[in-house]
C-alpha positions in Angstrom: 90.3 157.7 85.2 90.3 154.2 83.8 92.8 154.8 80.9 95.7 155.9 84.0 96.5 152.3 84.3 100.0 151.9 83.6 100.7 155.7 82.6 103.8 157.7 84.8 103.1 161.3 84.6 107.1 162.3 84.6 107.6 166.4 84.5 103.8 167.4 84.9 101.3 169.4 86.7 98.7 167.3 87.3 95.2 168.4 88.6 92.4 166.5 90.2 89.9 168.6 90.7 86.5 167.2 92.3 88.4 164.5 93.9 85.7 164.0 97.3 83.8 161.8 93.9 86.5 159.6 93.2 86.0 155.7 95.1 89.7 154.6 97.3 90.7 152.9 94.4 90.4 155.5 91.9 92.2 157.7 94.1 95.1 155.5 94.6 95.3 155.0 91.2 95.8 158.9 90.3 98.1 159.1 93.5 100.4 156.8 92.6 101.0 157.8 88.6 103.0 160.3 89.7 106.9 160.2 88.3 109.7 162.0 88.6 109.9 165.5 88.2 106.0 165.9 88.5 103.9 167.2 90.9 99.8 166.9 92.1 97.5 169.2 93.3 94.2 167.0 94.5 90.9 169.4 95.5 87.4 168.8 96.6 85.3 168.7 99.7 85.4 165.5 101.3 81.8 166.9 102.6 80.0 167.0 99.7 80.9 163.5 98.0 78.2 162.2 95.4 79.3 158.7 95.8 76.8 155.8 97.1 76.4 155.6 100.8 78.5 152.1 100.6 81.1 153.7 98.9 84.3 155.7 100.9 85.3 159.1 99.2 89.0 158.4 98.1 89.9 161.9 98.9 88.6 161.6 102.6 90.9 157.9 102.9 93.5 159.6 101.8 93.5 162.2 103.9 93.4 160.4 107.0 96.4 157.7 105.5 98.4 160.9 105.1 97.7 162.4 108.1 101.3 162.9 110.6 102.8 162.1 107.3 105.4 164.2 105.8 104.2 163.0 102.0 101.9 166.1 101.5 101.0 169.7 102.4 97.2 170.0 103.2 95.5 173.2 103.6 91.7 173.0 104.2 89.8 176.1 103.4 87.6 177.8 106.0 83.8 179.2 104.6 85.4 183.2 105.0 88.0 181.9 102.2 85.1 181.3 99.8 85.8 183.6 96.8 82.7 182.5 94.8 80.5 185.5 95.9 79.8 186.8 99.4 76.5 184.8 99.1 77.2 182.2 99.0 79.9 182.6 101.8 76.6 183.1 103.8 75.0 179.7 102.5 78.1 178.0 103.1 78.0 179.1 107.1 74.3 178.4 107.0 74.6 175.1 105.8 77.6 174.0 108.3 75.4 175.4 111.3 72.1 173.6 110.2 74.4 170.5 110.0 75.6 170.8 112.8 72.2 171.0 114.6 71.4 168.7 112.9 74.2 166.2 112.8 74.2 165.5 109.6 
């Protein structure tokens, strides 16, 4: 994402797929390349970051920043709406109980 600085993305489509990896900075500096005409669609599980401990998820900050905002639809997938495989539906709900339990 380093070559973004400066660019305007004017009448595009722009994905950012995997976007739980990207660091607050990064994020605001996808975020705010859109131009006129354009739209973005940002996905990823702000769960399941690979980040450094130290380091906040970009997608999770901006989530909360949007939140009670009118900037942005969010819709936030439930572990039944998994279309992967029915497996790992099932490893998905296992997970989110053993953290839970856990409280991790």
């Amino acid at each position: 994402m380093g070559r973004l600085r400066g660019r305007t993305f004017n009448n595009a489509f722009v994905i950012l797929d995997e976007a739980q990896n990207t660091t607050v900075g990064k994020m605001r500096m996808a975020v705010t390349r859109v131009g006129r005409g354009a739209r973005i669609v940002i996905t990823g599980d702000p769960n399941q970051t690979d980040l450094y401990e130290k380091e906040t998820s970009g997608l999770a900050h901006l989530l909360r920043i949007i939140e009670g905002t009118d900037i942005a639809s969010v819709h936030r997938f439930e572990n039944k709406e998994v279309v992967r495989s029915n497996l790992v539906r099932r490893l998905e709900e296992l997970y989110s109980q053993s953290a839970a339990a856990d409280g991790t």
